[in-house]
Structures are given as C-alpha cells and as structure tokens.
N, C-alpha and C positions, 0 to 999 in steps of 0.2 A: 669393489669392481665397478669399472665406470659403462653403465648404459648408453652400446651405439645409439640406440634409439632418442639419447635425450636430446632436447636442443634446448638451451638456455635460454635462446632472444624468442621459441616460442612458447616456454613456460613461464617467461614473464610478464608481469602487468601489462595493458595493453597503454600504449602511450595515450595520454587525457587527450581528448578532443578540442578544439582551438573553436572559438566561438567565433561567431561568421562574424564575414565584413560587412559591414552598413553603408548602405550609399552616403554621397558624403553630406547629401543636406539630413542625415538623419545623426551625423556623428557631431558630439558635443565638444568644442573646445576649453577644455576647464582651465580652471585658475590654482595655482599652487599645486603643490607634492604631492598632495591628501585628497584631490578629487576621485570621486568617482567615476567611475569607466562607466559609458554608455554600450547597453549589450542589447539585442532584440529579443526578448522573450519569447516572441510570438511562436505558438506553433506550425498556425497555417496561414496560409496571404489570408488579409483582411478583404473580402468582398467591396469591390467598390461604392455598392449601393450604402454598407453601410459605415465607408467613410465617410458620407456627407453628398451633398448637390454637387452638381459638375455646372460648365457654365453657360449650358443651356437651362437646365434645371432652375438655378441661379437667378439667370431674366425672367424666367417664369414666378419665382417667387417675389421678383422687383414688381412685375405687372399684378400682379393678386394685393402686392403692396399701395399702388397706385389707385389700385379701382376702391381697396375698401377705403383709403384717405378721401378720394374725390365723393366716393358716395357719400359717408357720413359729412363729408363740409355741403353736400349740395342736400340733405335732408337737415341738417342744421341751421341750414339757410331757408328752409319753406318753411320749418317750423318758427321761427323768427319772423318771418314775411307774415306767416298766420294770426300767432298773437299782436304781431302790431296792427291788423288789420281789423282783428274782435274785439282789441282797446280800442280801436277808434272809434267804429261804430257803436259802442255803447249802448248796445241792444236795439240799436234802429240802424240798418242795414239802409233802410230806403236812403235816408240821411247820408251819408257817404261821401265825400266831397271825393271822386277815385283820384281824378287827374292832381288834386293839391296832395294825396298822403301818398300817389305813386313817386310823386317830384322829392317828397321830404323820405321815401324809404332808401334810398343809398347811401343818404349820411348816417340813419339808422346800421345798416347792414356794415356799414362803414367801422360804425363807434365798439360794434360786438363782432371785429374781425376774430380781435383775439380768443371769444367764445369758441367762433365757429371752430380755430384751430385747437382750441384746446379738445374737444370734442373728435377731432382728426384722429389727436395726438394718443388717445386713450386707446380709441378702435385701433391705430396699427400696435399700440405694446399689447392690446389681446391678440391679433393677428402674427406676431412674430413669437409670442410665446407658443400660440396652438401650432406654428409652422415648427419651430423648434421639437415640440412634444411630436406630433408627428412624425418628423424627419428620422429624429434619435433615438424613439421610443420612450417609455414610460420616464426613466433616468434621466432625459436628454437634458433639463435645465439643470438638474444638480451637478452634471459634466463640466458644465460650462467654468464651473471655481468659482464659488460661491463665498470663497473665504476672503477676508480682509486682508489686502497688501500689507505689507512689511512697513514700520513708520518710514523708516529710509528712502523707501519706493513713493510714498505720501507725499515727502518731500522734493524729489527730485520732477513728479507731476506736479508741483507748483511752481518748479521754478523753471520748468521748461515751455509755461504758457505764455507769461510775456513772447519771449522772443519768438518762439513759433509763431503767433497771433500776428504779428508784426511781417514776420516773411511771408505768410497767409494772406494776409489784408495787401501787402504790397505787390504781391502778385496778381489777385486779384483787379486792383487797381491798374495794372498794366494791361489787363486782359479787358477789363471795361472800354479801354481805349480803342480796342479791337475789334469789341460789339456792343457801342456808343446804346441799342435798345437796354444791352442786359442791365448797363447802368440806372437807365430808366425806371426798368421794371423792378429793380431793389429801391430806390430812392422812393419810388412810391410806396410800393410794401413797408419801407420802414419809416414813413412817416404818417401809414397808418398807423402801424404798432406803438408808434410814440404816444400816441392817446393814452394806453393800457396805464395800468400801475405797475410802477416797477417790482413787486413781489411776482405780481400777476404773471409778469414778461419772462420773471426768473424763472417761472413755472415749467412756464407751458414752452417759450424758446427754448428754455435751459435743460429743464431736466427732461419735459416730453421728448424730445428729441435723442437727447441720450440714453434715452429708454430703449424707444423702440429702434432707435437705427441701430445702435450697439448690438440689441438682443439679434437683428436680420444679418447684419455683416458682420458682426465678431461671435453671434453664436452660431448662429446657419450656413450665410455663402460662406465666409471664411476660411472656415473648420473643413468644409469640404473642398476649396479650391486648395487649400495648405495640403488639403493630406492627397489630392489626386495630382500638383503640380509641383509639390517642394514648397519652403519656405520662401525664396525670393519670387518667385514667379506665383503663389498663390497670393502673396500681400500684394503684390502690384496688379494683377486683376480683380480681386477685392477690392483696390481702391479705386481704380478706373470706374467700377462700377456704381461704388459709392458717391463719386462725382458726378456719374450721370442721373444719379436720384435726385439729382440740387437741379436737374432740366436748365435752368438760367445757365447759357454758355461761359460768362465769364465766372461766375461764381463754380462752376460745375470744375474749372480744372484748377480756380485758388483751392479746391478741399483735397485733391485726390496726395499734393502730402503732408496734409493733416490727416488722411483716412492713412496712410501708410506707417505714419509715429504713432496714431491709435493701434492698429493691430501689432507693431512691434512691442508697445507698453504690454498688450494684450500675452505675446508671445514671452516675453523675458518675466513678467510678475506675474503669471498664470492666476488671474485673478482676475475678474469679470469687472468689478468695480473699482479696479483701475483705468481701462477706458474711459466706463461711464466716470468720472470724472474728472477725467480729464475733457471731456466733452462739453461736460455740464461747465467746467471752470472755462473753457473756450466760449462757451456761447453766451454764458452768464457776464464775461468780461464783455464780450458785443451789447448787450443791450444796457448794460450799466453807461458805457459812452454813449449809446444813443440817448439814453434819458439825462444823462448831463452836457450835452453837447455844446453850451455853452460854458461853461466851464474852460479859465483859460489855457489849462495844460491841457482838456481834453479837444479844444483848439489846435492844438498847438502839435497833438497826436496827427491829426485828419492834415494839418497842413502838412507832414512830414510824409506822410503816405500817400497822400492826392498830389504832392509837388510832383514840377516836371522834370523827369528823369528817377521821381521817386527817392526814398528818404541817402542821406551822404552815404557814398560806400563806406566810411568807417564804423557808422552803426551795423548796414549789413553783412560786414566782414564777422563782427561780435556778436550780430544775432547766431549767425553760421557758426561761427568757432562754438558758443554757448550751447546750441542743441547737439551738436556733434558731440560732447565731454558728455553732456546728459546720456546720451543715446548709448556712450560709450560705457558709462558706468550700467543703466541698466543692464546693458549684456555680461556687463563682468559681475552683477550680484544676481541673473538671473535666479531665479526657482527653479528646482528640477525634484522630481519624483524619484524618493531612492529609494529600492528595495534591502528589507533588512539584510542581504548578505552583502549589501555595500554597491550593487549597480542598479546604473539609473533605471526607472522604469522605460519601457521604449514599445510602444503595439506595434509597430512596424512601416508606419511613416509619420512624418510630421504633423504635430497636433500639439492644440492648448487645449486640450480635455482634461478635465481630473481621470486620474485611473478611477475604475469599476471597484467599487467594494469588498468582490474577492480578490483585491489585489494588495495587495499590504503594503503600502508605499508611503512613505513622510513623505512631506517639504522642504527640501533643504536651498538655505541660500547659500551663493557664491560671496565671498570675501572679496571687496573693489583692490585695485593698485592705488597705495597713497599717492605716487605720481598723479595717477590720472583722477585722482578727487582732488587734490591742491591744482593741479589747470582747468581743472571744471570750477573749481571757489574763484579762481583769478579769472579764468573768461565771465562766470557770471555780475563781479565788481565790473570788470568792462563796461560789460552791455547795460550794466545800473548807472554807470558814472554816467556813461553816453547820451542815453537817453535822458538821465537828470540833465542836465548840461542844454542839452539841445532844445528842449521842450522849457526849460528856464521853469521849471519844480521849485531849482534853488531860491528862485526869486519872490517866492507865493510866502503871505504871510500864513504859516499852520499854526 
C-alpha cells in the first residue's frame, strides 16, 4: 500500500555540499590531471592582527630597523675611537699629541668600516628575529619553512643570478645617471669596502644582509602585506619597501625587482633559504667583482654596464627571456601543502607559512612542462654565449 505521506526527494540523502569559492588570488593553477584542488579549510575569517603587519605597521618595523642599525654602528664607532685613543696614550694621557691622532683617526675608522657593519649586521638579524617572534607568536620562525628547497629549486636559484644581477646593476646604472650624488655615495662606500678581505666581504655583505632583510621582508612585512593584499599587490609593496631600506635613490629602485623575484622564489619554493640564497649569491657575486676589479673580464663586465646606453639589446633581450623561463618554471614546480585527503592546505588568504602542527600537510612539488625547461636550457645557453662572446672570456688564457 503506497504512503500519501511519503515523498521520496525528501527521504533522500541531502545533496553533498559544494565547497566555496576562493577569491581568485587564493586559487591555485595546477599542472597535470593529478593535481590537487585547492579548498579553504578555514573555519572562521582569520583576524587580521594575526595575519601579519599592515603597511603602516610595516614602516614602523622599517624605523625600529633603522635606529637599532644606526645605534649599534654609532656605539661601534665610539668604542673604536676609545681604544685607539687608550692605545695611544699609553698610560700617559698628559702626552697625547690630540690634533695628530684626531688627523690619523678616519683612516682608522676608515680601515674597520667593515667591523662597524658587521656589528650592524648581527643587532638587526636579533631585531628581525625578536620582531618575528613577536608578531607571530611563540611558532612564528618555525612558520616561516625552515626546510631545505628542492635540489631542482637550488638549481634554477643559481642560474637565475647572473642574469638578474645584470638587469639589476644596469638599471641601477641608469638611475645613477639620474642622481649623479647616489653614484658617489656607493663609489665611496665601495671603495671603502675594498680594504676588507674577501671572506670577511662574504660575510658580513653577503650573508649579514640575507639574514636579517630576508628574516624583516620575507618573514614579517611580507607575510602580512601578502595575506591582507593578495599575492601581486603584497610583493609589490614588499618590495617598494624593500627598496626604500637601500635610502641611496638610485640603488633604492635597481633592488625593488630583485626584492619582487626574492619573494616570488619565497612564495613558489615555500622555503625560507631559498631567498636567503639567493641573496647571499647576489651580494656575494657584488663583492667578489669588486675585489677583482681588475681582472679583464670583470673589466669588461663594468664596461658593459656603465656603457652609454648600457650593455647591447641582445644581451638584454636574453637576460629577460633567461629570468622569465626561470620564473616560469618555479611557478610550475611550486610547493604546495596537501592534506592527506588529497587538497591543498589553504588558511584562508595568501601565505608562505608552513601550516601549524595540528595540521597534517606534506610538501608536494608541481611537475615542470618539458617545453618550458628545454626554452629555459636554450635561453640560458643564450645569455652564456652572449655574455662569453661580449666580455671576450673566450679569449683569457684558463
């Protein structure tokens, strides 16, 4: 006997629920059949405070950045002025000749610039770590992806420094034109630094710097302009800012896209020490020319980049083609957070955080397109023929 009462469409299962849509800087474009779907987990909006700094927050962490740099190089500086002053006298104060060791103390001050900064360099990597721990809490540096890039990723950040360095420096060099002081005021800075020993240079240039700027703009503003602005609009103020830390006008906007392929390496290999080395391998390339500066191919470098008009468009056609394939493949082998039932992890805006501990997420990389690694092999022959060719490499006896 059939029940008026039944109804079939409301004793059935209730149709599954469609998982929401993501805005679109939060949706991932995968590679192949087999990727993972990116879903938002989240249950409730994340608090803006503890996505991260905004970009007032931001300046204020630049300004705390600045004063501990200046203080520590200006009491590194009195305590240097002090013991040369108690060497001299040599326990007879009355003795003192002041006007001949005040004459002889600025080539002193001089010869241990590179002290002073290294002493800078130390006080902001504690100041960017304590700001970090701060900001993110207890967790906030282990967030940041502490784990070692992929070798693949190793590789593709060494072969994207030449040519970046190259559009960097020639940009810069265009911009010195602009503000004839700024060129000044690096020409002297770096012929201070030529004093130093080149380990020393590696040091304190290379890695100090990678340290702490990396830890202030790829762990702190970063993190928080990416996730309160979206992906492209948080790296592009991330890097403005980054630029304005370098104060020398013309040096200030040669970095800001160098700061912008920093945080994309940052964002596609979710791995903290992929910046930093890529930083480190930009700056350590800088001082290594400066300390062979004669040398005739590294001649031959500065002539190509201080020439008028700046180095032949066909080099910079092949630097350009060479980072663009780079750029292109890290986004095709990015890293992404999956969750064991097969979707990516997602908190609910943009972010190179590791997930949180009670979160159960691997690492999974993206498979490149052979096309676009066979025209990343053949732009970077390019830009190696080019540059050999131009610079007359071929011609040096090795």
């Amino acid at each position: 006997m059939i029940d008026p009462q039944h109804n079939p469409a409301r004793d059935a299962d209730p149709a599954p629920t469609q998982p929401p849509v993501l805005p679109a800087e939060q949706v991932f474009l995968e590679v192949g059949d087999n990727a993972p779907v990116a879903v938002d987990v989240s249950q409730a909006p994340v608090p803006l405070r503890k996505r991260g700094p905004g970009l007032w927050e931001s300046i204020a962490w630049m300004v705390g950045f600045y004063v501990v740099q200046i203080t520590v190089m200006v009491l590194a500086a009195m305590a240097l002025v002090i013991a040369f002053f108690v060497t001299a006298a040599g326990g007879n104060p009355q003795g003192i000749d002041v006007a001949g060791l005040t004459k002889s103390l600025l080539p002193q001050l001089d010869s241990n610039l590179i002290s002073i900064i290294g002493a800078a360099q130390l006080a902001t990597v504690l100041y960017a770590l304590l700001a970090v721990r701060l900001r993110f809490g207890v967790r906030g540096v282990r967030s940041l992806g502490l784990q070692l890039p992929w070798g693949g990723h190793w590789l593709l950040i060494a072969l994207i420094i030449a040519p970046l360095s190259l559009l960097c420096s020639t940009l810069q060099a265009a911009m010195f034109d602009c503000f004839p002081s700024s060129r000044g005021q690096m020409e002297e800075l770096m012929k201070s630094l030529a004093q130093a020993p080149l380990s020393m240079l590696v040091l304190i240039i290379g890695l100090g710097p990678a340290l702490c700027e990396e830890l202030l703009f790829r762990g702190l503003i970063g993190r928080g302009l990416m996730a309160r602005h979206g992906v492209i609009a948080g790296i592009f103020m991330t890097s403005v800012l980054f630029g304005l830390l370098h104060i020398n006008p013309g040096q200030a906007i040669a970095v800001i896209p160098m700061g912008m392929v920093l945080h994309f390496v940052y964002y596609t290999t979710r791995s903290f020490w992929a910046p930093v080395t890529l930083h480190l391998f930009n700056n350590s390339l800088a001082v290594i020319l400066l300390k062979h500066s004669s040398v005739p191919a590294v001649v031959k470098i500065d002539q190509l980049v201080e020439a008028q008009g700046g180095p032949p468009v066909s080099i910079l056609v092949a630097s350009v083609a060479m980072v663009t394939a780079i750029l292109i493949l890290l986004w095709q082998t990015r890293v992404q957070f999956v969750l064991r039932d097969g979707t990516v992890w997602n908190p609910g805006f943009a972010t190179t955080s590791a997930p949180p501990p009670d979160v159960d997420a691997i690492p999974i990389r993206q498979d490149p397109r052979f096309l676009m690694l066979a025209g990343s092999t053949i732009n970077s022959l390019g830009f190696a023929a080019g540059v050999w060719r131009l610079t007359g490499w071929a011609g040096l006896p090795w």
